[in-house]
Each structure stands twice: as structure tokens, then as C-alpha cells.
DOLUM-936739 format. One record per residue: residue number from 1; x, z, y of N, C-alpha, C in turn. Coordinates in Angstrom, 1 decimal, m for minus. Atoms other than C-alpha are relative to their C-alpha. Layout:
<koldrens>
    i    n_px    n_pz    n_py   ca_px   ca_pz   ca_py    c_px    c_pz    c_py
  NUM       X       Z       Y       X       Z       Y       X       Z       Y
...
</koldrens>
This chain:
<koldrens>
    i    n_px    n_pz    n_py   ca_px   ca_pz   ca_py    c_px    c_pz    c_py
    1    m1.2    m0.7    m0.1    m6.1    m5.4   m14.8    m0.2     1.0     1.2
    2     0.4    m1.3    m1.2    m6.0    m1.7   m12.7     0.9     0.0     0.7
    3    m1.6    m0.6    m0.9    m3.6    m0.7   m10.1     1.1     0.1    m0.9
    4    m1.5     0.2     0.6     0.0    m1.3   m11.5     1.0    m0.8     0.5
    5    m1.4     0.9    m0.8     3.1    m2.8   m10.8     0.7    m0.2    m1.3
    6    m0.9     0.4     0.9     5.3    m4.7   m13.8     0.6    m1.2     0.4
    7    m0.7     1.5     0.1     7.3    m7.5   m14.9    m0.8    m0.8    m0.7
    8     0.9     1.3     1.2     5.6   m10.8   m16.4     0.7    m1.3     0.2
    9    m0.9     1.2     0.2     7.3   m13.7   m17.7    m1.8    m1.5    m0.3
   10     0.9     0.4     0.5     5.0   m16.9   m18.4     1.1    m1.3    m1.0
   11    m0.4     1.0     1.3     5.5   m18.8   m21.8    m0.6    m1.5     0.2
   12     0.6     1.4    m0.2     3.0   m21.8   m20.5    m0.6    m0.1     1.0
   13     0.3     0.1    m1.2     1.8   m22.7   m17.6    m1.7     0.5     0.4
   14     1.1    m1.0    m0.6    m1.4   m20.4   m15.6    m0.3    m0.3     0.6
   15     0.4     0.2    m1.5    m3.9   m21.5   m13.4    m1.6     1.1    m0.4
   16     1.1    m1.0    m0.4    m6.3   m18.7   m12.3    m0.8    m0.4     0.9
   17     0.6    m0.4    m1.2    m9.0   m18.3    m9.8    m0.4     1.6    m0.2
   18     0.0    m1.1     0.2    m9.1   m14.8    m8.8    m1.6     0.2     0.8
   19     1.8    m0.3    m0.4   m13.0   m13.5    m8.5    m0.1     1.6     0.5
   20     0.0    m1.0    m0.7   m12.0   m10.1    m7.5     1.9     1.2     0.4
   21    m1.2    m0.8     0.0    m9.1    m7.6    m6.4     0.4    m0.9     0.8
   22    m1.3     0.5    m0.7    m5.5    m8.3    m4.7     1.0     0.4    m1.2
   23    m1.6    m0.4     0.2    m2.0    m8.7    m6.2     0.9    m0.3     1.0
   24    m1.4     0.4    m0.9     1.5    m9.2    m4.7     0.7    m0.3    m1.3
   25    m0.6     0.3     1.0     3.2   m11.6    m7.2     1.5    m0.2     1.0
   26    m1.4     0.4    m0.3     7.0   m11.7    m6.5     1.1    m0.6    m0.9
   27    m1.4     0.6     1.2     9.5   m14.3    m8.5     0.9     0.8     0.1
   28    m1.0    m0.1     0.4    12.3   m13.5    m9.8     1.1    m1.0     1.2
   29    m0.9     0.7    m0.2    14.8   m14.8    m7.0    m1.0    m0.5     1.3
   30     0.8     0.9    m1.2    11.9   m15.7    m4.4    m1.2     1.0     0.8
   31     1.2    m0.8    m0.5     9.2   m14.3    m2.1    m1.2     0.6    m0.6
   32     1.6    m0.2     0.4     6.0   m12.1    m2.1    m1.0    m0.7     0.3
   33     1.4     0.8    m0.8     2.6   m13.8    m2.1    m1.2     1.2     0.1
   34     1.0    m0.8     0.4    m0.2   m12.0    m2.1    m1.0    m1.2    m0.6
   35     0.9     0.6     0.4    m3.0   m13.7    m3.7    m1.4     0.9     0.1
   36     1.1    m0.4    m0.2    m6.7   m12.3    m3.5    m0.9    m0.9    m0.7
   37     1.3     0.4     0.2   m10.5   m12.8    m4.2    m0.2    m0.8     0.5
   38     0.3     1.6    m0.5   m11.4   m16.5    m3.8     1.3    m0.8    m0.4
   39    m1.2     0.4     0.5    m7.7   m17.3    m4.5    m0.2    m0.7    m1.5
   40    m0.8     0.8     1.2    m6.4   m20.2    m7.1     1.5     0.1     0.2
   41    m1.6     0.3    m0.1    m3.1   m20.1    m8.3     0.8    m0.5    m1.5
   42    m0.5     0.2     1.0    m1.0   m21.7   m10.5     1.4     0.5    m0.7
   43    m1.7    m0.1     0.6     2.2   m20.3   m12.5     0.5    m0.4    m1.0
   44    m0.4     0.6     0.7     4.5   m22.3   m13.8     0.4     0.2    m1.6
   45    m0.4    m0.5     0.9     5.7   m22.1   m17.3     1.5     0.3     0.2
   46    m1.6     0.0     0.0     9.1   m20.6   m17.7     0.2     1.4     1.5
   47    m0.2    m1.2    m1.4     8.7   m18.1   m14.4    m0.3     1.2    m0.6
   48     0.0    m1.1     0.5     9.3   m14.7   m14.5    m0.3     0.8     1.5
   49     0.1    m0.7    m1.3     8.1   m12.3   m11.5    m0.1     1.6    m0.5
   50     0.4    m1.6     0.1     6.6    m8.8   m10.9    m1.2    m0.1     0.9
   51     1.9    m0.4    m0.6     2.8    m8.0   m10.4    m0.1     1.1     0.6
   52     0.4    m1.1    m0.7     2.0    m5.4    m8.1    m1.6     0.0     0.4
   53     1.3     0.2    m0.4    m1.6    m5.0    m8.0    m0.6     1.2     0.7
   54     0.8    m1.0    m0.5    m3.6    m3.3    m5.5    m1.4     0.6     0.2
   55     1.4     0.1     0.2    m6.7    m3.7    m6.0    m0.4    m0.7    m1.2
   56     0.6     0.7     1.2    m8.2    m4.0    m9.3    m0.2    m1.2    m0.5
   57     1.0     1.4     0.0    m8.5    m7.7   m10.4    m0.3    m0.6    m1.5
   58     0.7     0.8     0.3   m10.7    m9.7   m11.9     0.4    m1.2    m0.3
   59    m0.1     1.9    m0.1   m10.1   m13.7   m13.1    m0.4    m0.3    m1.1
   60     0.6     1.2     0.7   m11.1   m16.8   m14.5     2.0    m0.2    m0.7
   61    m0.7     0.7     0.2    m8.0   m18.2   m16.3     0.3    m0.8    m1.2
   62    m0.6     1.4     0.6    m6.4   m21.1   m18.2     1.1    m0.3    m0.7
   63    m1.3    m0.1     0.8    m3.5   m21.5   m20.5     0.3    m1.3     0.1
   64    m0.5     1.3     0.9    m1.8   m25.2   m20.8     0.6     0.0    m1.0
</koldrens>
């Protein structure tokens, strides 16, 4: 994914490890994180945020 900024909802639950880039994930109703290269993370099913990515990223990810 390149530089952008949207909305994303998740239908089932996401666990990534990110292998390159930065985002700033923000819920719906909750704080920014940033996440990065070397970063795991998991999002729940049923959440809804906004991706702002700054740096190009890269990942491993997982569907349950």
C-alpha cells in the first residue's frame, strides 16, 4: 500500500507483521497508533478506523 489516507472497516479479525513502511491507524472513537517496520498487530473483527500511511508498507498478514 503507497502513501494514502482512508477508511477501513474489518469483517474478521487481522494479525499482521509489518516488514516495511509506517502507518497511523486511528479507530473510530479512539487514539492514533502508529505502527511501523518490525511491528505486529492485531485488528479486531468488527473495527472500523482510518489508515494514514506514510511510508509505503509492506506486510505479512492473516485472516481468522
Amino acid at each position: 500500500c503507497g502513501v494514502s489516507k482512508f477508511p477501513w472497516s474489518y469483517d474478521s479479525r487481522e494479525t499482521c507483521l509489518v516488514l516495511e513502511g509506517e502507518v497511523i491507524v486511528t479507530p473510530n472513537k479512539g487514539e492514533p497508533v502508529k505502527i511501523q517496520a518490525g511491528d505486529m498487530a492485531v485488528f479486531p473483527q468488527g473495527m472500523s478506523c482510518t489508515w494514514d500511511v506514510t511510508k509505503a508498507i509492506r506486510k505479512h498478514y492473516n485472516f481468522d
